[in-house]
C-alpha positions as CSV (number, residue, x, y, z in Angstrom):
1,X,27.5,-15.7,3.8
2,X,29.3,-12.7,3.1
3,X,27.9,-11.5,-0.4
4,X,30.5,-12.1,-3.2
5,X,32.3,-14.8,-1.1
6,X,31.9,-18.6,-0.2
7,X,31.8,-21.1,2.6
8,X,35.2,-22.9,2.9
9,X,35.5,-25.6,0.6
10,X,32.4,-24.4,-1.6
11,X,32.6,-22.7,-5.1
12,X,32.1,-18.8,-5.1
13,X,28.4,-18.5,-6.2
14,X,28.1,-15.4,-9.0
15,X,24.6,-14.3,-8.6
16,X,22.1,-13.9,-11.0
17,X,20.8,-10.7,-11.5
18,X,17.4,-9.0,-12.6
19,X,16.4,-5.8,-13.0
20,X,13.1,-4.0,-12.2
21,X,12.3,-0.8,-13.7
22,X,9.8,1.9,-11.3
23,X,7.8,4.3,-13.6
24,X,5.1,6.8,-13.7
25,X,4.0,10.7,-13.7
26,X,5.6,13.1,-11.8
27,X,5.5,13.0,-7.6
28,X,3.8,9.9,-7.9
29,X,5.8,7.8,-5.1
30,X,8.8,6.2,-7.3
31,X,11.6,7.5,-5.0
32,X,9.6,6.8,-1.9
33,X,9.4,3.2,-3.5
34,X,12.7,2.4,-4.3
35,X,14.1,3.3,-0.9
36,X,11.2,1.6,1.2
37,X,12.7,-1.4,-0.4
38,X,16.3,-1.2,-0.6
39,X,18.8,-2.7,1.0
40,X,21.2,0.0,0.7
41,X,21.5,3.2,0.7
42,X,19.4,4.2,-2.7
43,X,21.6,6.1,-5.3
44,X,19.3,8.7,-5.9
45,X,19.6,12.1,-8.6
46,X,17.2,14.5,-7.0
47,X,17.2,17.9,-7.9
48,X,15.4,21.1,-6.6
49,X,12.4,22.1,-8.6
50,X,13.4,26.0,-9.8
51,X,11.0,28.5,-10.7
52,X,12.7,28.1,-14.0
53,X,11.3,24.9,-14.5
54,X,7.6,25.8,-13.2
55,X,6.0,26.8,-16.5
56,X,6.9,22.7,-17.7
57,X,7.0,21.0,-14.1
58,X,3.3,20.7,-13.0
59,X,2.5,20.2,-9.4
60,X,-0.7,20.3,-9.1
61,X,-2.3,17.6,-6.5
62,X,1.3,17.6,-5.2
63,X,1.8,20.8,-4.3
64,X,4.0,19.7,-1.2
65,X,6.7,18.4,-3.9
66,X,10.0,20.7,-3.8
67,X,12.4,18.2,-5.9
68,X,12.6,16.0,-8.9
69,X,14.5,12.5,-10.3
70,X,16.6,14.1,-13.0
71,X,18.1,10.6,-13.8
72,X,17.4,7.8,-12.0
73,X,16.8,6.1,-8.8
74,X,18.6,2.8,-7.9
75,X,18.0,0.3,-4.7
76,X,19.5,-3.5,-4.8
77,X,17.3,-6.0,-2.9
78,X,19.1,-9.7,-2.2
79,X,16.3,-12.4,-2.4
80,X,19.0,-15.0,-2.2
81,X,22.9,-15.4,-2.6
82,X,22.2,-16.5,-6.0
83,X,19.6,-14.0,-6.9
84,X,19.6,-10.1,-6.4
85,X,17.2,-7.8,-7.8
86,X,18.2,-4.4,-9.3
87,X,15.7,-1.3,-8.9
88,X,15.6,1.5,-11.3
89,X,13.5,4.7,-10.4
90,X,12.7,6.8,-13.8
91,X,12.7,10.0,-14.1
92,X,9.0,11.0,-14.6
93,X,8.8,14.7,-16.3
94,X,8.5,14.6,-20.0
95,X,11.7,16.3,-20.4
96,X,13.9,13.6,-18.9
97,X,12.7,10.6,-20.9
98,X,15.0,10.3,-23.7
99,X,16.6,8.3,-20.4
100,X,14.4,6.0,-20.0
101,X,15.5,3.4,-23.2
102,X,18.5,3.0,-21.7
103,X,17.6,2.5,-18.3
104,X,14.9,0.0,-20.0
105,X,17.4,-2.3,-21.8
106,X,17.9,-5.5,-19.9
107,X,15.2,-5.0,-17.8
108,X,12.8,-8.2,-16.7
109,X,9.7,-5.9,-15.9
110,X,8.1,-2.7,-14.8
111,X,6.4,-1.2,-12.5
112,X,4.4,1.3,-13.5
113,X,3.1,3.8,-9.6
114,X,-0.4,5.2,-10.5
115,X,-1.9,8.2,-8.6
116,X,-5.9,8.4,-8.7
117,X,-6.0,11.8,-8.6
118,X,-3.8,12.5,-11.2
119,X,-4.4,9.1,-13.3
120,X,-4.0,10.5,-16.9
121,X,0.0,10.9,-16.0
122,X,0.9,6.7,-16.1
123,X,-0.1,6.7,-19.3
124,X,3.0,7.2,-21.3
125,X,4.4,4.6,-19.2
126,X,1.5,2.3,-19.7
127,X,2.0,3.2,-23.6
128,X,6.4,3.0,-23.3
129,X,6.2,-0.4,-21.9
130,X,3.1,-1.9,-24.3
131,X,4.9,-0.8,-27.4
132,X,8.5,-2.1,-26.5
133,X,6.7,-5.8,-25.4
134,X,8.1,-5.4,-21.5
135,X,6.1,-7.0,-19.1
136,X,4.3,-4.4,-16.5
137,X,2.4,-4.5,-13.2
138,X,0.2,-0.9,-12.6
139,X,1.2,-0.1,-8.5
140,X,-1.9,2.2,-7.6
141,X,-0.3,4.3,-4.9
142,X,-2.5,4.9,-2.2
143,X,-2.4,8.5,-0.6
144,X,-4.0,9.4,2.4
145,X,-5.8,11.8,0.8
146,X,-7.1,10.4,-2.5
147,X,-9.9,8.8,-3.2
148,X,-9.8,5.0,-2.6
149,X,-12.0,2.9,-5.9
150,X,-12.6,-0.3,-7.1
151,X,-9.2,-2.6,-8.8
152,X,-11.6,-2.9,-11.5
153,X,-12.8,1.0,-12.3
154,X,-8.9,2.1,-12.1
155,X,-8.1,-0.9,-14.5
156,X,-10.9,0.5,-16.7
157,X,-10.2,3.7,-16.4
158,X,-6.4,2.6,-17.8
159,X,-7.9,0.8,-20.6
160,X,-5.7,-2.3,-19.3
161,X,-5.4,-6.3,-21.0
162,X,-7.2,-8.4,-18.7
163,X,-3.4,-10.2,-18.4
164,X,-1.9,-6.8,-16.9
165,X,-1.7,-7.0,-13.0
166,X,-3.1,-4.3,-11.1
167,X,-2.3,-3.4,-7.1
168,X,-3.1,-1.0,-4.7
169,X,0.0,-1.0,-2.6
170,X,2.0,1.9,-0.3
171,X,5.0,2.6,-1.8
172,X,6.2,4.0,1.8
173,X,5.6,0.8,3.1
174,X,8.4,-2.3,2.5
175,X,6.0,-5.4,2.5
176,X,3.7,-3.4,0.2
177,X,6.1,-2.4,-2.3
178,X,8.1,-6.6,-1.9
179,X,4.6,-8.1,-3.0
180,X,4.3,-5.5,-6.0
181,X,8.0,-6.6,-6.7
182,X,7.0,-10.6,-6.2
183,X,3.7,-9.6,-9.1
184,X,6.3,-7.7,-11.9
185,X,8.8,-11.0,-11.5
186,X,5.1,-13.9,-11.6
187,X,4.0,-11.6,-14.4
188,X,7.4,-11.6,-16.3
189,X,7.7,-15.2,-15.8
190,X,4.1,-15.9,-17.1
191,X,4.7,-13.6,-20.2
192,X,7.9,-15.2,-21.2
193,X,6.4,-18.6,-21.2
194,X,3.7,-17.5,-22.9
195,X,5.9,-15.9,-25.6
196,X,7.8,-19.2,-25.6
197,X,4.5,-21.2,-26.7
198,X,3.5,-18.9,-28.8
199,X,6.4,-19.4,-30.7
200,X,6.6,-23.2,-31.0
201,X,2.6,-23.3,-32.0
């Protein structure tokens, strides 16, 4: 099937749509993530870092970094013809996140990418998405060069609910980055119908 049409003599189908949010800290693998998955072409709003933006853009442990998401990433993925699953990438330096409300409304879930060796930066997302009730999966990105721990230390160190998922995953890698994609939509789907009975008790 060709996407937005029908098989002769069938109704068009109009797909439902859901829509993922990918946060975290600065260089932590959130562009590489959205287009390992993508389907198309990511739309992507990567800028040069500038000397001018040294003093408040800090690189260390990514040294290798030369630009920045100054808006957004965005990737589609078709899981079916009646479902398609929209991929926002958010900008991670402080100064961009009066963005990230709007890229949040709507959304089913989050990812949020952690780095182990710079671990304190997911935070604030960890925090955004706690306070504003969105269900979240923590993606722990694996470099090649940091050091690998335990599920359980990292969710520790995080201070994470026991009900929060937590992954090690490659965002480089596409069936890595589909099964952290396949936890945030479980998870989502678990919270809501928890939410639901919480209601009616």
């Amino acid at each position: 099937m060709i996407f937005g049409r029908s098989e002769r003599g069938k109704a068009p189908v109009e797909p439902v749509t859901l829509k993922i949010l990918v946060a975290g800290g600065f260089g932590v693998g959130k562009t590489t993530l959205v287009g390992a998955v993508s389907e198309i072409k990511p739309l992507r709003t990567e800028e040069r870092l500038t000397e001018a933006g040294r003093p408040v853009d800090d690189t260390s442990g990514v040294e290798g970094k030369h630009t920045t998401t100054v808006a957004m990433d965005f990737g589609r993925i078709t899981l079916r013809e009646d479902l398609v699953l929209y991929v926002f990438g958010t900008p991670g330096q402080d100064r961009f996140w009066f963005l990230w409300d709007e890229l949040a409304t709507g959304a089913l879930g989050a990812v949020v990418l952690a780095d182990t060796r710079r671990l304190e930066d997911c935070f604030p997302a960890v925090d955004y998405f706690e306070r504003r009730s969105i269900p979240f999966v923590v993606g722990v990105n694996c470099f090649e060069d940091a050091a690998r721990y335990p599920v359980e230390d990292v969710r520790q160190a995080l201070d994470l609910d026991p009900e929060v998922p937590l992954m090690l995953c490659d965002a480089r890698e596409r069936e890595s980055v589909k099964e952290v994609l396949i936890g945030v939509v479980k998870h989502a789907m678990a919270y809501a119908t928890a939410r639901r009975q919480t209601v009616t008790t």
